[in-house]
Residue frames as a rotation matrix with the C-alpha (Angstrom) as fourth column:
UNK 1
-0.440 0.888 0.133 -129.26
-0.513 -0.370 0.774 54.93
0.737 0.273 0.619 128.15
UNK 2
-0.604 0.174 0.778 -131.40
-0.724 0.289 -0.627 54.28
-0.334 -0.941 -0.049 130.98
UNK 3
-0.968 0.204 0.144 -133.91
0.181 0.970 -0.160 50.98
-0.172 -0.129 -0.977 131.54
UNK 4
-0.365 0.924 0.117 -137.24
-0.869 -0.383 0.315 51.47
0.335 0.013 0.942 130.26
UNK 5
-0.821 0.569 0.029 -139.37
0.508 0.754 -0.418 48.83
-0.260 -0.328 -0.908 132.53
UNK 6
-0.345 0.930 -0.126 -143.08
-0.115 0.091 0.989 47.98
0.932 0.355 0.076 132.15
UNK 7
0.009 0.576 0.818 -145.47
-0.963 -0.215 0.162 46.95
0.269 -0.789 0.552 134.43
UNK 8
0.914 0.401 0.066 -144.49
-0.406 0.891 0.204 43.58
0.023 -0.213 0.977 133.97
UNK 9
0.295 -0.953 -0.065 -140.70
0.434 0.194 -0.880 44.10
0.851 0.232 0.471 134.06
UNK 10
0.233 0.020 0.972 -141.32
-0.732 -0.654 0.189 46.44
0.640 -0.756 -0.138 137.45
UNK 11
0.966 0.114 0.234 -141.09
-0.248 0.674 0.696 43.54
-0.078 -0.730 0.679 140.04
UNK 12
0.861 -0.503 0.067 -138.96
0.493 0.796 -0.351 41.49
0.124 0.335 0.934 138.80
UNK 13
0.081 -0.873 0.482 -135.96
0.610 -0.339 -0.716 44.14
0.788 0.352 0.505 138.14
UNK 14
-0.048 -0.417 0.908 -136.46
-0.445 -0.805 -0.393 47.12
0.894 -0.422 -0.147 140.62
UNK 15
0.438 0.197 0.877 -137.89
-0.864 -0.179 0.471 45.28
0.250 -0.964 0.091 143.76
UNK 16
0.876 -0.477 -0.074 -135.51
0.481 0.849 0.220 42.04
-0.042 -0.228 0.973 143.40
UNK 17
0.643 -0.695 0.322 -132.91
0.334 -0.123 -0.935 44.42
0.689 0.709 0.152 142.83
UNK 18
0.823 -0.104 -0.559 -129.93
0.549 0.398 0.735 44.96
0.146 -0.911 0.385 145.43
UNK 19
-0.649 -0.719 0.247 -128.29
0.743 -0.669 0.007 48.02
0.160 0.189 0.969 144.02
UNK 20
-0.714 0.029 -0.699 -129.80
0.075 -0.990 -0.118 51.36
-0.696 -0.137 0.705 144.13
UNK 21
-0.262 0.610 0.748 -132.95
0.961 0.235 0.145 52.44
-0.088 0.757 -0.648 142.03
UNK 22
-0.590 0.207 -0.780 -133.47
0.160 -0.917 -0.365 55.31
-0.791 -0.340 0.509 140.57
UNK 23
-0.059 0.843 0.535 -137.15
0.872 0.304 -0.384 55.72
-0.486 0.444 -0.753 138.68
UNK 24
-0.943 -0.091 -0.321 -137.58
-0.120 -0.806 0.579 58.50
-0.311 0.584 0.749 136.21
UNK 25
0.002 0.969 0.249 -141.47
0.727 0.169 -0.666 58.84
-0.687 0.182 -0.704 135.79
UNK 26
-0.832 0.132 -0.539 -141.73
-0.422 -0.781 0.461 60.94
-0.360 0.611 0.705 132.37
UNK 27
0.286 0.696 0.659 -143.73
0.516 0.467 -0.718 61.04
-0.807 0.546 -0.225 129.19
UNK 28
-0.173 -0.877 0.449 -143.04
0.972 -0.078 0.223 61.69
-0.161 0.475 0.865 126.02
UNK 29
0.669 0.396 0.629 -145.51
0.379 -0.910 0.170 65.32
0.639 0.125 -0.759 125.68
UNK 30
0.871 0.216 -0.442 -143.40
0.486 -0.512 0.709 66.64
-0.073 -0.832 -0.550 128.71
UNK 31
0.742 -0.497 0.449 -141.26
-0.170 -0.788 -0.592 69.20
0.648 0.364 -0.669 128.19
UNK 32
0.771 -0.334 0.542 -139.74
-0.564 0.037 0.825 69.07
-0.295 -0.942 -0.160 132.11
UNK 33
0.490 -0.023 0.872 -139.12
-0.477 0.830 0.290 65.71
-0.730 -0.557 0.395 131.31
UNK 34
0.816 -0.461 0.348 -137.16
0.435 0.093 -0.896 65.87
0.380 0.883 0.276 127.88
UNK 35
0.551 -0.648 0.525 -134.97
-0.592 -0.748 -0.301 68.75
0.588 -0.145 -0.796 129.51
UNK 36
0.276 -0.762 0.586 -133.64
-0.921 -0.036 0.387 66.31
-0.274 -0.646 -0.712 132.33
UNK 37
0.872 0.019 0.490 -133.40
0.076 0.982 -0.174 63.29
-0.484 0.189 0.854 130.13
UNK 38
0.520 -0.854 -0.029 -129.93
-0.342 -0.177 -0.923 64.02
0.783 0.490 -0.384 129.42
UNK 39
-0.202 -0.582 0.788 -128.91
-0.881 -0.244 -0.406 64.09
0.429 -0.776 -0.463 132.59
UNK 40
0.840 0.076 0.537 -130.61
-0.156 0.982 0.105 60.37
-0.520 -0.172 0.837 133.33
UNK 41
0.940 -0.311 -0.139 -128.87
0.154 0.752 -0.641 59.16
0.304 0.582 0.754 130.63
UNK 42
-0.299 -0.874 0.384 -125.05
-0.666 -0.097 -0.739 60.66
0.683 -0.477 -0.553 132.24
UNK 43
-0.218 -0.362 0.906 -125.88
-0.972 -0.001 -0.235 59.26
0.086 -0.932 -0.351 135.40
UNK 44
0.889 0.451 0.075 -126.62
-0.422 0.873 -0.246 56.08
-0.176 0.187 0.966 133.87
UNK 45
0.580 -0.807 -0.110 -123.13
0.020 0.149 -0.989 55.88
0.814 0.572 0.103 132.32
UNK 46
-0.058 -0.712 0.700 -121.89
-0.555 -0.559 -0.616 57.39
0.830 -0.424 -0.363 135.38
UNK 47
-0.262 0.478 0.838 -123.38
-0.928 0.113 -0.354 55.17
-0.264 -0.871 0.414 138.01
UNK 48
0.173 0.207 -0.963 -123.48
-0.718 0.696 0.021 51.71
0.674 0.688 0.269 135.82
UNK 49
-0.379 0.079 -0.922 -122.09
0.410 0.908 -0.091 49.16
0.830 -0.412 -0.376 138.59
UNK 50
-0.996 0.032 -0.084 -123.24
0.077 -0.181 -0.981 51.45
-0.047 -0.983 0.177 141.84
UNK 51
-0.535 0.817 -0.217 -127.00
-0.389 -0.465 -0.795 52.20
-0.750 -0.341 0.566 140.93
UNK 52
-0.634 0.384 0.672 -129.92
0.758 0.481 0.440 50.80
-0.154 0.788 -0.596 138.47
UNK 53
-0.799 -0.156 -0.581 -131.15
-0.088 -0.925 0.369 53.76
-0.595 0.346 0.726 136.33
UNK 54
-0.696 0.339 0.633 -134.61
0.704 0.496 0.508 53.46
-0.142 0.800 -0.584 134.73
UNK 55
-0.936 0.288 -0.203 -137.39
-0.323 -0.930 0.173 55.09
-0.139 0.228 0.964 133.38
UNK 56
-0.662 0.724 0.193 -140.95
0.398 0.559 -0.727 54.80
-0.635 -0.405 -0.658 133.57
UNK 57
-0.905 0.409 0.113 -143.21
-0.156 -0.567 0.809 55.95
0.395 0.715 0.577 130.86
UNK 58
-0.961 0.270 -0.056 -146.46
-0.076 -0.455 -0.887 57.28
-0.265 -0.849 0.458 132.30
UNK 59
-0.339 0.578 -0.742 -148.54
-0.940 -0.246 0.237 56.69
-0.046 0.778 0.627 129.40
UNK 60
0.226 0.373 -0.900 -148.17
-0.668 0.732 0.136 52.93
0.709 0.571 0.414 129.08
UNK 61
-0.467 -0.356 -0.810 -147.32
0.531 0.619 -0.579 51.95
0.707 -0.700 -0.099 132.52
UNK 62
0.154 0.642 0.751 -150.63
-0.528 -0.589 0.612 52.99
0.835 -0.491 0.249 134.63
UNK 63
0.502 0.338 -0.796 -149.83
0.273 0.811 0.516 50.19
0.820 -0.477 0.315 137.23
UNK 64
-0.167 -0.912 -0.373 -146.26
0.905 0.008 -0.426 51.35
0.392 -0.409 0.824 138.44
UNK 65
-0.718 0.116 0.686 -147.81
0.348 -0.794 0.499 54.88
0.603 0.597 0.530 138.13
UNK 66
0.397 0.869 0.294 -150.41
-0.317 -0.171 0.933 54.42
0.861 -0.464 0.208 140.40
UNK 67
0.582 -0.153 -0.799 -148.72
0.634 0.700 0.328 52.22
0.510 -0.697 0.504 142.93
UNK 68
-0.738 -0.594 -0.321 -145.92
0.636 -0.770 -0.038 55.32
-0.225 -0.232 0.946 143.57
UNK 69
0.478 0.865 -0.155 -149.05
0.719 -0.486 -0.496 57.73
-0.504 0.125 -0.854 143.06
UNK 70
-0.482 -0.876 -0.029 -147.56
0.822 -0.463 0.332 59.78
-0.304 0.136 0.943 140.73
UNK 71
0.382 0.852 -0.358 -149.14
0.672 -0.522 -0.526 63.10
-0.635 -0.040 -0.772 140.07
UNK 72
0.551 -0.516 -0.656 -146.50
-0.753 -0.646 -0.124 65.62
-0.360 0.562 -0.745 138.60
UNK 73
0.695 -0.539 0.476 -143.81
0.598 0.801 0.034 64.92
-0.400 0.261 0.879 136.12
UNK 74
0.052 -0.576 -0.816 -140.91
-0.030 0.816 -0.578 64.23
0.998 0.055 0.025 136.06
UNK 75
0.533 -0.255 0.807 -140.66
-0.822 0.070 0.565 62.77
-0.201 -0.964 -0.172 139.57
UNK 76
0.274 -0.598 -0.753 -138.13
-0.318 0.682 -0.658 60.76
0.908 0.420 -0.004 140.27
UNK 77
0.640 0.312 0.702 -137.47
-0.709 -0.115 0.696 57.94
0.298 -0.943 0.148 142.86
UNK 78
-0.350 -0.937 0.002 -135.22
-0.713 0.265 -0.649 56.43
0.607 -0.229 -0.761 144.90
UNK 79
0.637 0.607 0.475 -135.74
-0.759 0.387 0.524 53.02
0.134 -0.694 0.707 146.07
UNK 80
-0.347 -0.862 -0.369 -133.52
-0.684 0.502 -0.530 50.51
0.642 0.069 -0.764 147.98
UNK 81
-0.990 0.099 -0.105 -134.23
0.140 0.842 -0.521 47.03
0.037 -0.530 -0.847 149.35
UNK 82
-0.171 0.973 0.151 -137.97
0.826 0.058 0.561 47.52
0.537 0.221 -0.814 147.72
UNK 83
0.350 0.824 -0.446 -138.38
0.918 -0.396 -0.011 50.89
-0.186 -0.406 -0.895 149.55
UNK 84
0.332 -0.329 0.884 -138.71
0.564 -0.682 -0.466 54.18
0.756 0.653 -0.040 148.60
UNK 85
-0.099 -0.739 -0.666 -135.83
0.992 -0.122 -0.013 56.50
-0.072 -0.663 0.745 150.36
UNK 86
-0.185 -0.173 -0.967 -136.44
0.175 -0.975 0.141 59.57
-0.967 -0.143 0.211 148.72
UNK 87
0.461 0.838 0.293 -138.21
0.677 -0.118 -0.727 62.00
-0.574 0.533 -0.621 145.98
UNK 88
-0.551 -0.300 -0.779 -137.97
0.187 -0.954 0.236 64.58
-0.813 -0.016 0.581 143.35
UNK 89
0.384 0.793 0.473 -140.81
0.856 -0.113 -0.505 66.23
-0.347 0.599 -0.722 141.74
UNK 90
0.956 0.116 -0.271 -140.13
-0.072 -0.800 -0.595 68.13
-0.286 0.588 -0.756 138.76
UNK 91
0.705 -0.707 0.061 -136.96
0.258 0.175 -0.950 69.29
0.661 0.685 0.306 136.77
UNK 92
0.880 -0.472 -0.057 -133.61
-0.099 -0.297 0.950 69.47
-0.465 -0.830 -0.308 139.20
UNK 93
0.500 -0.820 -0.278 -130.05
-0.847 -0.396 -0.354 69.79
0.180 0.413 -0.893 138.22
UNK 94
0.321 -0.414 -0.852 -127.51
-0.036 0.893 -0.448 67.08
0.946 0.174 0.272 137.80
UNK 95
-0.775 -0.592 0.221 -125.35
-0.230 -0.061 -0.971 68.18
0.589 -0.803 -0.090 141.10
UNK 96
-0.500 0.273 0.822 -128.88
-0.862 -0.061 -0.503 67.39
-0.087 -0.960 0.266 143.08
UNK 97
0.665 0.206 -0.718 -129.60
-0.455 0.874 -0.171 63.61
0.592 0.441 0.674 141.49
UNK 98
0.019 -0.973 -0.230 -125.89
0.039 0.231 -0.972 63.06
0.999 0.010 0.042 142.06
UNK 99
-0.545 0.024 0.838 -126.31
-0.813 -0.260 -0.521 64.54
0.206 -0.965 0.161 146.24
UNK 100
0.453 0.715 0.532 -129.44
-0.857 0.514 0.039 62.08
-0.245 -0.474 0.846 146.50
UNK 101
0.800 -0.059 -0.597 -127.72
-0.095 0.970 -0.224 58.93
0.592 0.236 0.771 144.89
UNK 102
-0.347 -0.923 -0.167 -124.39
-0.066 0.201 -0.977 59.38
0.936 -0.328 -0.131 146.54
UNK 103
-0.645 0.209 0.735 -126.37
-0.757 -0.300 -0.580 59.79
0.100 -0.931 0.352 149.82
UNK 104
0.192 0.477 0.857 -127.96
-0.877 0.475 -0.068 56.33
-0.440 -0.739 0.510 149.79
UNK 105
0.427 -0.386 -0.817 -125.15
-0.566 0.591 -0.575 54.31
0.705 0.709 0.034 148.15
């Protein structure tokens, strides 16, 4: 299961962190965002010492939310050495998560 961070667990974990990040902005009303929460949670298992795997609830984390301006959900981001590398807005298939993480391990 992936990392649920806060706004006050956000620093500390993704932008000291020195593996991969990959952010999962959801909520729980979103449909989108139920459908590819399987597929976090695989590539959590799957990706456990190469990549850090979390999630961001949109509802109760307006800070993290705003700073990455999110607008749509599920977007999901990729961020290494504190910057972000690369996007995806809306639902996408495992095989294109799996293209973007292997492509900036």
């Amino acid at each position: 299961m992936a990392l649920q961070l806060t706004d006050e667990t956000f620093e500390s974990i993704v932008m000291q962190s020195d593996k991969l990040v990959v952010l999962d902005f959801w909520a729980q009303w979103c449909g989108p965002c139920r459908q590819i929460s399987p597929i976090i949670d695989e590539l959590t298992a799957e990706y456990e010492s190469k990549a850090l795997i979390a999630k961001v609830d949109v509802d109760s984390c307006a800070e993290i939310t705003s700073k990455y301006s999110i607008r749509n959900i599920p977007t999901v981001l990729f961020i290494k050495n504190g910057e972000m590398v690369d996007k995806l807005v809306g639902a996408q298939s495992k095989s294109k998560f799996v293209e973007i993480i292997e492509k900036h391990l």
